[in-house]
MARMARMI-861025 format. One record per atom (N, C-alpha, C, O): chain; x, y, z; atom name; residue number from 1. Coordinates in nm, 2 decimals. Atoms other than C-alpha are relative to their C-alpha. Last residue first. Layout:
% residues N
+--------+--------+--------+--------+-------+-----+
: cadena :      u :      v :      w : atomo : num :
+--------+--------+--------+--------+-------+-----+
:      A :      X :      Y :      Z :    CA : NUM :
...
+--------+--------+--------+--------+-------+-----+
//
This chain:
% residues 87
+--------+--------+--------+--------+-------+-----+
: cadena :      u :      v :      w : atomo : num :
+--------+--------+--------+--------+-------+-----+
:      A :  -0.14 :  -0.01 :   0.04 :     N :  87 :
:      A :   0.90 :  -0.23 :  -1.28 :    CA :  87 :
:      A :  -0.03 :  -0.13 :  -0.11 :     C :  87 :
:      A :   0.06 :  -0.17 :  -0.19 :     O :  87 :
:      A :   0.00 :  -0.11 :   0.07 :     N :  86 :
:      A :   0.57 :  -0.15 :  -1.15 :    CA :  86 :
:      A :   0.10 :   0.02 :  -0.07 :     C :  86 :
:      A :   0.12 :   0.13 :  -0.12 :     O :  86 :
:      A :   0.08 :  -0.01 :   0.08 :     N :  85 :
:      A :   0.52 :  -0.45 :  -0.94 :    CA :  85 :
:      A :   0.04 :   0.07 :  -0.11 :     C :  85 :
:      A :   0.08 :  -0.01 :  -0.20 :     O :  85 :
:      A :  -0.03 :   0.08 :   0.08 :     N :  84 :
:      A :   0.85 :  -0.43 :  -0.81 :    CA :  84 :
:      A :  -0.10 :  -0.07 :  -0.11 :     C :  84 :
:      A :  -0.08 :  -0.13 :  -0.22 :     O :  84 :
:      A :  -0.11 :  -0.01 :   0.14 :     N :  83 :
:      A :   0.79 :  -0.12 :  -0.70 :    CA :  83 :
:      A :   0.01 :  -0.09 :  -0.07 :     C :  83 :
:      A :   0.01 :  -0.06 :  -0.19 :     O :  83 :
:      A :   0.02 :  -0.05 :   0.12 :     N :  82 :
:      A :   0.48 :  -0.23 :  -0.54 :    CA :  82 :
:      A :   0.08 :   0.04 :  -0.08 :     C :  82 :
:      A :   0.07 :   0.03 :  -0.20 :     O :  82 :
:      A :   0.08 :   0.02 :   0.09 :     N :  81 :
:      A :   0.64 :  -0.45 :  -0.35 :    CA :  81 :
:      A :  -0.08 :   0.02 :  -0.07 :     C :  81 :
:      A :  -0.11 :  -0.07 :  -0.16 :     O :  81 :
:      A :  -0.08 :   0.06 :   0.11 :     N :  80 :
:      A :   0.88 :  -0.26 :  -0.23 :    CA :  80 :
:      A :  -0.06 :  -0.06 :  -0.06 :     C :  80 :
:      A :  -0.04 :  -0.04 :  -0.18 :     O :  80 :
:      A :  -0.09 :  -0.09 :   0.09 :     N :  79 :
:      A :   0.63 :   0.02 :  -0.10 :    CA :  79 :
:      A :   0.10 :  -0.12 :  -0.09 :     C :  79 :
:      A :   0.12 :  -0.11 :  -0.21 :     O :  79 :
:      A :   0.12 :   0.00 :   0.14 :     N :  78 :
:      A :   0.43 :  -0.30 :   0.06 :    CA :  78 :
:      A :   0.07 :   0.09 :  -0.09 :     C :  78 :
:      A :   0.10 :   0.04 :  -0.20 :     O :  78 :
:      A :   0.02 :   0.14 :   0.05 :     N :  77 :
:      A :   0.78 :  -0.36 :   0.28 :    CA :  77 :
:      A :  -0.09 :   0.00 :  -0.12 :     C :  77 :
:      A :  -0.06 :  -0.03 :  -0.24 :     O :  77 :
:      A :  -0.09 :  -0.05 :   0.11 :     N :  76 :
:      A :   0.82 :   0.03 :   0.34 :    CA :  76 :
:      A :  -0.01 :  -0.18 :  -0.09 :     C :  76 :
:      A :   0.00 :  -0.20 :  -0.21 :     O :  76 :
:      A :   0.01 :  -0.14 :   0.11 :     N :  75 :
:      A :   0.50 :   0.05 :   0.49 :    CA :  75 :
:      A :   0.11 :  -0.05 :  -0.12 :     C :  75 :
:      A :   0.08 :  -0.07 :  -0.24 :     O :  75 :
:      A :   0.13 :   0.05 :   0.10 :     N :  74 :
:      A :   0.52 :  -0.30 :   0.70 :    CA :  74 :
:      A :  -0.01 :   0.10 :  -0.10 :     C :  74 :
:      A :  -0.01 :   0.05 :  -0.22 :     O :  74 :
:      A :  -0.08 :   0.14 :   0.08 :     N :  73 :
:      A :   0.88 :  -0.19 :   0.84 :    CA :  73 :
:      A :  -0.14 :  -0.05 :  -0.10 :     C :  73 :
:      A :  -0.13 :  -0.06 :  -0.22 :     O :  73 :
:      A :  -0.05 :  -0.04 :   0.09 :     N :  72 :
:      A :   0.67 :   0.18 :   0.94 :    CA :  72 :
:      A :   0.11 :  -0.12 :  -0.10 :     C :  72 :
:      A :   0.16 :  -0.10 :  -0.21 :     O :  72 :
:      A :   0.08 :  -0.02 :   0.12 :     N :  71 :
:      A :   0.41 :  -0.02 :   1.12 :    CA :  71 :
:      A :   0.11 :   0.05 :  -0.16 :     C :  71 :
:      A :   0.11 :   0.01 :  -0.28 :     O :  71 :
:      A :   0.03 :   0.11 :   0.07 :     N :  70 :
:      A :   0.66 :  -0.21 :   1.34 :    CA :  70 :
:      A :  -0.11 :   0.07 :  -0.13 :     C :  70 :
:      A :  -0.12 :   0.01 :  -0.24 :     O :  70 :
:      A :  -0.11 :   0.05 :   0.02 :     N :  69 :
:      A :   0.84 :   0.12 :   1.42 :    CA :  69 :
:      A :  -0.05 :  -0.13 :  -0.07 :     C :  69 :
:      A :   0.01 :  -0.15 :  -0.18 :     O :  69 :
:      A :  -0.05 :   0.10 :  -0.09 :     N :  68 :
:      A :   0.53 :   0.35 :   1.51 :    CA :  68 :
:      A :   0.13 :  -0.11 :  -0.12 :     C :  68 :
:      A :   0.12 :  -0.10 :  -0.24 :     O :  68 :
:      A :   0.06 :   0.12 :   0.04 :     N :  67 :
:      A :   0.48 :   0.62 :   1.27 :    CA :  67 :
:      A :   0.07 :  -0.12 :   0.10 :     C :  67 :
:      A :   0.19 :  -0.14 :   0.10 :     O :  67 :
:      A :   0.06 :   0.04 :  -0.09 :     N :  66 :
:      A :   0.48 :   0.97 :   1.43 :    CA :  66 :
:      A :  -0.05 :  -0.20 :  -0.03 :     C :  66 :
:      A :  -0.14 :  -0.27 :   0.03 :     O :  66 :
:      A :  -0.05 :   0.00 :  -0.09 :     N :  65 :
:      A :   0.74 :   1.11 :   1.22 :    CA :  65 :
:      A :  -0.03 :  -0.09 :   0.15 :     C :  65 :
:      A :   0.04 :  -0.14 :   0.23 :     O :  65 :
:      A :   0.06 :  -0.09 :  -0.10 :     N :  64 :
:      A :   0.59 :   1.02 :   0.91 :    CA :  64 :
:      A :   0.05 :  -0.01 :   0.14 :     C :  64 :
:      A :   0.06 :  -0.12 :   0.19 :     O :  64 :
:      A :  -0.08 :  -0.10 :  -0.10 :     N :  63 :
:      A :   0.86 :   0.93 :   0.67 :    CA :  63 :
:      A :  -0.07 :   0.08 :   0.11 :     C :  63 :
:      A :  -0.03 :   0.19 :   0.16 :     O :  63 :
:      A :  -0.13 :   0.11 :  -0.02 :     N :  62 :
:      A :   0.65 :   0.64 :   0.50 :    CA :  62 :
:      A :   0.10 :   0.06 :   0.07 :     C :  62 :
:      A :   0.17 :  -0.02 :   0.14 :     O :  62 :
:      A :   0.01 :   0.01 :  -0.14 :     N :  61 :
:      A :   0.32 :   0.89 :   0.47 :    CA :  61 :
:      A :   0.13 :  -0.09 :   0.07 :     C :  61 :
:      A :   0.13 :  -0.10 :   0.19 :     O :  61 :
:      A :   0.04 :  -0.10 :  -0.06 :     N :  60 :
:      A :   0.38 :   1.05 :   0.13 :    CA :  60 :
:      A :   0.02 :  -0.05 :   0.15 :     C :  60 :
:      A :   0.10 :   0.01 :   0.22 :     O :  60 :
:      A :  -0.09 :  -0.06 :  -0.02 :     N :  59 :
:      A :   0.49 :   0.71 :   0.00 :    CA :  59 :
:      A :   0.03 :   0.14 :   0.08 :     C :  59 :
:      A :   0.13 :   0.16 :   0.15 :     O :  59 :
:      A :  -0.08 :   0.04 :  -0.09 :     N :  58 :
:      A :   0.18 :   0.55 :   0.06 :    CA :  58 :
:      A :   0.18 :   0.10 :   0.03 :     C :  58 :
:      A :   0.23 :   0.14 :   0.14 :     O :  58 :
:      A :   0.11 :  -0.03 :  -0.12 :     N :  57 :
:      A :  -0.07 :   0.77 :  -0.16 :    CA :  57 :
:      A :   0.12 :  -0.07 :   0.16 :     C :  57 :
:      A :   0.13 :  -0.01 :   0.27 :     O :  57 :
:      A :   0.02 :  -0.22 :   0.02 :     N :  56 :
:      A :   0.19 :   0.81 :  -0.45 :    CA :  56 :
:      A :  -0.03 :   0.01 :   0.16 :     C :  56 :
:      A :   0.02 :   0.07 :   0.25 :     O :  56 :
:      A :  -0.14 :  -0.01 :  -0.06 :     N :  55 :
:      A :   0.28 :   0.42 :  -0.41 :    CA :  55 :
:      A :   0.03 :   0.15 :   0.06 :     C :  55 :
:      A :   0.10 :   0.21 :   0.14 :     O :  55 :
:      A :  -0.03 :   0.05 :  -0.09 :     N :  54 :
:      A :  -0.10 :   0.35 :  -0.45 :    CA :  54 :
:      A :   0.15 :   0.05 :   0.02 :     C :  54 :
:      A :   0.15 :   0.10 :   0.13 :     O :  54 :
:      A :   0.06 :  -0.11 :  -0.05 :     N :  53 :
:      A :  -0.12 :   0.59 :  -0.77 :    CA :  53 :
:      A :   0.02 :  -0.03 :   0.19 :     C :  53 :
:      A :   0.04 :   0.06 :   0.27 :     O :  53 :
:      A :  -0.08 :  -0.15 :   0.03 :     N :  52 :
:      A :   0.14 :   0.40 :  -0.95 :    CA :  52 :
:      A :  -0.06 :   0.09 :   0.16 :     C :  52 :
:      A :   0.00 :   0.15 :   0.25 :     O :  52 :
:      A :  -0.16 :  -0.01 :  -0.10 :     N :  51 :
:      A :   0.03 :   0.08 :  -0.88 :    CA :  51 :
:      A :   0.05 :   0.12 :   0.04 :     C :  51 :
:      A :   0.11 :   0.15 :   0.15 :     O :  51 :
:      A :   0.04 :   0.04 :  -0.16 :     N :  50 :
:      A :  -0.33 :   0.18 :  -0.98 :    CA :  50 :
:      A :   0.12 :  -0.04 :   0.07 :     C :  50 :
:      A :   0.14 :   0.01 :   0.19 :     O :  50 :
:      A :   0.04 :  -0.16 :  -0.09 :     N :  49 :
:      A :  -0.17 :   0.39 :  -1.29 :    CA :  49 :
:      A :  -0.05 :  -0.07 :   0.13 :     C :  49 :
:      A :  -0.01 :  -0.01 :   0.23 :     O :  49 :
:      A :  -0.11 :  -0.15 :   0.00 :     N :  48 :
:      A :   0.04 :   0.08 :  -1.40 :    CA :  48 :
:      A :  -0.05 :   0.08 :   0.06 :     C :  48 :
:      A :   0.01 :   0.11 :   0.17 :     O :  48 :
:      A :  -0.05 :   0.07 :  -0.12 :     N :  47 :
:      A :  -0.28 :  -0.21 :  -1.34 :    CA :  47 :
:      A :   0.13 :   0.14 :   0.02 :     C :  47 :
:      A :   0.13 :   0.22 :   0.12 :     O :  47 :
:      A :  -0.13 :   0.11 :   0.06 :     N :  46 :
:      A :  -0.46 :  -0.05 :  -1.60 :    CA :  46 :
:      A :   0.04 :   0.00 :   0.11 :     C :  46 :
:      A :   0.01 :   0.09 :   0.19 :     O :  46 :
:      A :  -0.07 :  -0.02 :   0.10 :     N :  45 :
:      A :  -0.83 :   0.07 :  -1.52 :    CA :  45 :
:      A :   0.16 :  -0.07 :   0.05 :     C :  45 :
:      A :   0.18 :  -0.17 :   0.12 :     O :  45 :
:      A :  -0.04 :   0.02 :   0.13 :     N :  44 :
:      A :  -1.06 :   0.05 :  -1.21 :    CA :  44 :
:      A :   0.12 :   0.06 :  -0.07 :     C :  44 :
:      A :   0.19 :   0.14 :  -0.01 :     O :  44 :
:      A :   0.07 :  -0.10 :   0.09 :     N :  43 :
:      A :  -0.99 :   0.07 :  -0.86 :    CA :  43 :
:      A :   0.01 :  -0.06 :  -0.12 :     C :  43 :
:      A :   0.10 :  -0.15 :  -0.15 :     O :  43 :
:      A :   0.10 :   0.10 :   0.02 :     N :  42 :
:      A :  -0.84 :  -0.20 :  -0.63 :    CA :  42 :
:      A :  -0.13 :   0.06 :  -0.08 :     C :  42 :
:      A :  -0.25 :   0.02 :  -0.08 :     O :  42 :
:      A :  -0.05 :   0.11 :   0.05 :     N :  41 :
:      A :  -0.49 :  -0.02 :  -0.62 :    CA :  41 :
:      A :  -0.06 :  -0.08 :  -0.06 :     C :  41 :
:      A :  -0.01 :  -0.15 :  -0.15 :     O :  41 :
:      A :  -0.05 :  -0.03 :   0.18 :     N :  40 :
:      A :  -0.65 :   0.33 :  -0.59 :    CA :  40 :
:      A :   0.05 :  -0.15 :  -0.03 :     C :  40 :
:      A :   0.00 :  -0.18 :  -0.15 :     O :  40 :
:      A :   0.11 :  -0.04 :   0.08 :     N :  39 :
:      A :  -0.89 :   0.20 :  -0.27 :    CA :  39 :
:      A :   0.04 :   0.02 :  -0.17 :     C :  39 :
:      A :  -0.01 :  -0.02 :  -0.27 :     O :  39 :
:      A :   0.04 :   0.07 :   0.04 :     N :  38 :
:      A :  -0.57 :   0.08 :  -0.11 :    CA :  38 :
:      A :  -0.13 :   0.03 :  -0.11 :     C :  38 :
:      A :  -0.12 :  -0.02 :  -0.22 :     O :  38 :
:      A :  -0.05 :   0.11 :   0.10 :     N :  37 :
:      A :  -0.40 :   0.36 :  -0.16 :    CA :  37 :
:      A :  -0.07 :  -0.14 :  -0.01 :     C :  37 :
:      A :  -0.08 :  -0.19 :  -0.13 :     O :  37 :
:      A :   0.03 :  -0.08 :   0.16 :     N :  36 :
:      A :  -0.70 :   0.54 :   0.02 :    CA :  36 :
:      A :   0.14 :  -0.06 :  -0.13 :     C :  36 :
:      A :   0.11 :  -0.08 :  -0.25 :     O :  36 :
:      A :   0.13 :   0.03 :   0.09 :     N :  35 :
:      A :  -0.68 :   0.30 :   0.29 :    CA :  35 :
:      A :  -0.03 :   0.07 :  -0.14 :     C :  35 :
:      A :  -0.07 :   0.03 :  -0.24 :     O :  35 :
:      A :  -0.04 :   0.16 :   0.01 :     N :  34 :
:      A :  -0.32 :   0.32 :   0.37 :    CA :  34 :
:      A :  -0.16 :  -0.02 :  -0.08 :     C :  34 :
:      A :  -0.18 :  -0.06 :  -0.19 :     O :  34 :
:      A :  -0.04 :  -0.02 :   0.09 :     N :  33 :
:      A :  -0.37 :   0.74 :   0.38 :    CA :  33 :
:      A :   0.01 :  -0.13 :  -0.05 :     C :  33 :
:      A :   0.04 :  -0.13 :  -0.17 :     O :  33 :
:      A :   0.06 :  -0.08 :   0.10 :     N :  32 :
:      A :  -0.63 :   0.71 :   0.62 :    CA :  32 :
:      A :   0.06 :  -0.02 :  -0.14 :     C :  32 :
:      A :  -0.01 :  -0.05 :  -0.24 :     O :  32 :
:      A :   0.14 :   0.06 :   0.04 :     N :  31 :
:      A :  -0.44 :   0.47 :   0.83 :    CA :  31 :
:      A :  -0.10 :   0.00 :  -0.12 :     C :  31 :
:      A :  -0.14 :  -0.09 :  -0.19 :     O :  31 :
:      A :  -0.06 :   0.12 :   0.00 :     N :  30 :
:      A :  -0.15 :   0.69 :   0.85 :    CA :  30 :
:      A :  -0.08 :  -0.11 :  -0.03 :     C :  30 :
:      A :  -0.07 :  -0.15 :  -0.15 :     O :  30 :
:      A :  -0.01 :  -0.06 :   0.14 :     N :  29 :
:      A :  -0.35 :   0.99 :   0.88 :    CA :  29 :
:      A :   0.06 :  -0.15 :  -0.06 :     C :  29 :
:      A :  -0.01 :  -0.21 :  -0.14 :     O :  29 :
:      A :   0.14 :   0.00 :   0.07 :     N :  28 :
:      A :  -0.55 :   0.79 :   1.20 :    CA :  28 :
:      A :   0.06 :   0.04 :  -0.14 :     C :  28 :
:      A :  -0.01 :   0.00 :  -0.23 :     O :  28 :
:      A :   0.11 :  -0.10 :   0.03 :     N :  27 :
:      A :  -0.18 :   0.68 :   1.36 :    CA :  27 :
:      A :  -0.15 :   0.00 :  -0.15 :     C :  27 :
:      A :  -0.16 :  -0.07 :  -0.25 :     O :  27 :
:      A :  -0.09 :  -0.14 :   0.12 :     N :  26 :
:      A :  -0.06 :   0.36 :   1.40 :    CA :  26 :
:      A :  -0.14 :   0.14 :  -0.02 :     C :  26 :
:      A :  -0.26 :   0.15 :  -0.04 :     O :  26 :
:      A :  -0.11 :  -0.10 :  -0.05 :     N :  25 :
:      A :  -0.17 :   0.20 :   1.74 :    CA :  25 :
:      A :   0.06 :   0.06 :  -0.12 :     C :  25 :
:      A :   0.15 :   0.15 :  -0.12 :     O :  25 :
:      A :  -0.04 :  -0.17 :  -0.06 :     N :  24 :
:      A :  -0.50 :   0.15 :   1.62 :    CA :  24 :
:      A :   0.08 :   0.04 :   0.06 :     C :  24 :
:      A :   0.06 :   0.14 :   0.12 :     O :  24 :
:      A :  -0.09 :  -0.03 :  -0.11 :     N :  23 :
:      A :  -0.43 :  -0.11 :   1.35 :    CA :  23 :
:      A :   0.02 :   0.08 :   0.12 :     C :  23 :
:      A :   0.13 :   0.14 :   0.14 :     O :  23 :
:      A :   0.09 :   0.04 :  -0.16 :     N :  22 :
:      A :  -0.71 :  -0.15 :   1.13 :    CA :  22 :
:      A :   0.06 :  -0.01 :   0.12 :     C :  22 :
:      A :   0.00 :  -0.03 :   0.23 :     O :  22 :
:      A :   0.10 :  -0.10 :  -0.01 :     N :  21 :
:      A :  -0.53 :   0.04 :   0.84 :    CA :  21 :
:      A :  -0.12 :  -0.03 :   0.12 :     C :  21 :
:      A :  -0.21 :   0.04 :   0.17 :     O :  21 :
:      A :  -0.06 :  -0.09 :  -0.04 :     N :  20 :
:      A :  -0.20 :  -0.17 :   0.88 :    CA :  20 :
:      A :  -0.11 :   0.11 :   0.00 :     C :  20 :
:      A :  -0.08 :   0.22 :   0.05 :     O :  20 :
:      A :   0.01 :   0.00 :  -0.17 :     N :  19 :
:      A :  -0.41 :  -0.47 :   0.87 :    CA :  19 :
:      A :   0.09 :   0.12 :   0.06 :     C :  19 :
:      A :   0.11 :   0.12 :   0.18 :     O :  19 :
:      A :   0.08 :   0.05 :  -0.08 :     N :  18 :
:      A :  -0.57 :  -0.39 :   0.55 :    CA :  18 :
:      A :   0.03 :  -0.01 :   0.16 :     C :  18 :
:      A :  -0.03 :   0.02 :   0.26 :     O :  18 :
:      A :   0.03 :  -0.15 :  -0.02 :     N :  17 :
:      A :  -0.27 :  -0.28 :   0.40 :    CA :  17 :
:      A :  -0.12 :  -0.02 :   0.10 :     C :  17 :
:      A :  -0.11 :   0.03 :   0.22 :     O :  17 :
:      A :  -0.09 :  -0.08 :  -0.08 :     N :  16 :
:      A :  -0.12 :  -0.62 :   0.43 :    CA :  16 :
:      A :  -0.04 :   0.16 :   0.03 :     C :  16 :
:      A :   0.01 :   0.22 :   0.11 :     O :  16 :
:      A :   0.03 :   0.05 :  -0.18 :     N :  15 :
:      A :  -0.42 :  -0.75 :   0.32 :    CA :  15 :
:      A :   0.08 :   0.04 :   0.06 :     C :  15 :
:      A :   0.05 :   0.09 :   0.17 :     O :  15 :
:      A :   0.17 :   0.00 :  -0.09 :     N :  14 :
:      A :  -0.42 :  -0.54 :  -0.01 :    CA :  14 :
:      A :  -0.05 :  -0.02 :   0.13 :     C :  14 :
:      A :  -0.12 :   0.05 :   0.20 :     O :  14 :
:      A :  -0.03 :  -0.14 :  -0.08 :     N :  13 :
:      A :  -0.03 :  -0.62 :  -0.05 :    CA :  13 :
:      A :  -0.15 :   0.03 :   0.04 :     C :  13 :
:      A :  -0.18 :   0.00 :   0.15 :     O :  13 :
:      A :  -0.08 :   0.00 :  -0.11 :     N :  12 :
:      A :  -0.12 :  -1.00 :  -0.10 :    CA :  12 :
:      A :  -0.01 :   0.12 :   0.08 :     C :  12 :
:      A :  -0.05 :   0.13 :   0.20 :     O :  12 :
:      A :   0.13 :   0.13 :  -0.09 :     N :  11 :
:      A :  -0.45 :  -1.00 :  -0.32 :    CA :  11 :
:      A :   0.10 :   0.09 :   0.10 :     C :  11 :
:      A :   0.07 :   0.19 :   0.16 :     O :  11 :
:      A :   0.06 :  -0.11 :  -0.07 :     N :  10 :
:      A :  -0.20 :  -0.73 :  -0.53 :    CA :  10 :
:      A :  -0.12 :  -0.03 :   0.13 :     C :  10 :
:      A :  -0.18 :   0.05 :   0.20 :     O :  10 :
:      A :  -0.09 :  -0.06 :  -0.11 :     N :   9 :
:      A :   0.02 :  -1.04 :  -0.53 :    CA :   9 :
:      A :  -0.07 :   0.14 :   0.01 :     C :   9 :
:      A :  -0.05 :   0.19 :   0.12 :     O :   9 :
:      A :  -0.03 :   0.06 :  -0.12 :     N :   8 :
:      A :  -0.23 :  -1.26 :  -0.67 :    CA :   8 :
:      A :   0.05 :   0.08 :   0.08 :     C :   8 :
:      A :   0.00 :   0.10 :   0.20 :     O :   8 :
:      A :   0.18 :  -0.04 :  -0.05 :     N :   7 :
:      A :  -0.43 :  -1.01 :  -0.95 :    CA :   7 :
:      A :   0.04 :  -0.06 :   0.16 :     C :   7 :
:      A :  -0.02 :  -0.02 :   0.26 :     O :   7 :
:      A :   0.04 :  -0.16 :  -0.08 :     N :   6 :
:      A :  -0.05 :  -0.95 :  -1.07 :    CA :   6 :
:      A :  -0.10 :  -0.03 :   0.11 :     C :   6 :
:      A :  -0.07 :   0.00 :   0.22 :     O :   6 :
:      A :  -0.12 :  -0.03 :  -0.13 :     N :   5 :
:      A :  -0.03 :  -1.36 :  -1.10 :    CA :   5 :
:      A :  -0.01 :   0.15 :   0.04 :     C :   5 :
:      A :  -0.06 :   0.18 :   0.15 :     O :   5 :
:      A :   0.07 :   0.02 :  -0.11 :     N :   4 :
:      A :  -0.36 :  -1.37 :  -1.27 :    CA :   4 :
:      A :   0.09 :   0.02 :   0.11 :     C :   4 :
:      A :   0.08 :   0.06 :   0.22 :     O :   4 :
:      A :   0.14 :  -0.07 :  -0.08 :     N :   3 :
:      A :  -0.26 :  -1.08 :  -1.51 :    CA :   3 :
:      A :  -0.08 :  -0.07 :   0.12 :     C :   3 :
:      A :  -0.15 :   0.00 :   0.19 :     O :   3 :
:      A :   0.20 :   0.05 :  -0.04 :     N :   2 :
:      A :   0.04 :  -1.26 :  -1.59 :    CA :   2 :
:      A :  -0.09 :   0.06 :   0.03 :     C :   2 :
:      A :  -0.09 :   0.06 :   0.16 :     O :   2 :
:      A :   0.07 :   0.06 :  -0.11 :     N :   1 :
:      A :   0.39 :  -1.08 :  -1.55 :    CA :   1 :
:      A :  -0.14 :  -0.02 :  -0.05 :     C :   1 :
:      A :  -0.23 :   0.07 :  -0.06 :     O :   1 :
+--------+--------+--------+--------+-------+-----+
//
């Protein structure tokens, strides 16, 4: 994959995280933890560890009990997309 095409689809998930972190019916950890993957995604160095480290930071929170139903379809949606990133 291209480095401009990566540079597009990480554009994509970015916004999608974005509105799952300004959301306030999903919870504040939930939020929290959305923004801080985002932060690793749009950090320096190779695109692998920023994928990487985003999936780390989301994954954790994807089985939270407290995650509303439309947020948790948005979660697992960016989760596939970064896999497929990263693959």
């Amino acid at each position: 994959m291209e480095n401009d095409e990566l540079a597009k689809k990480i554009s994509e998930i970015t916004k999608q995280m974005e509105n799952i972190a300004t959301d306030p019916t999903v919870p504040k950890n939930v939020r929290t933890a959305v923004s801080e993957a985002k932060g690793k995604l749009n950090a320096e160095g190779t695109y692998t560890v920023r994928i990487s480290g985003a999936i780390y930071c989301i994954d954790n929170i994807s089985n939270d009990i407290n995650l509303p139903a439309q947020a948790r379809t948005m979660i697992w949606h960016i989760l596939s997309m970064l896999e497929s990133l990263k693959g």
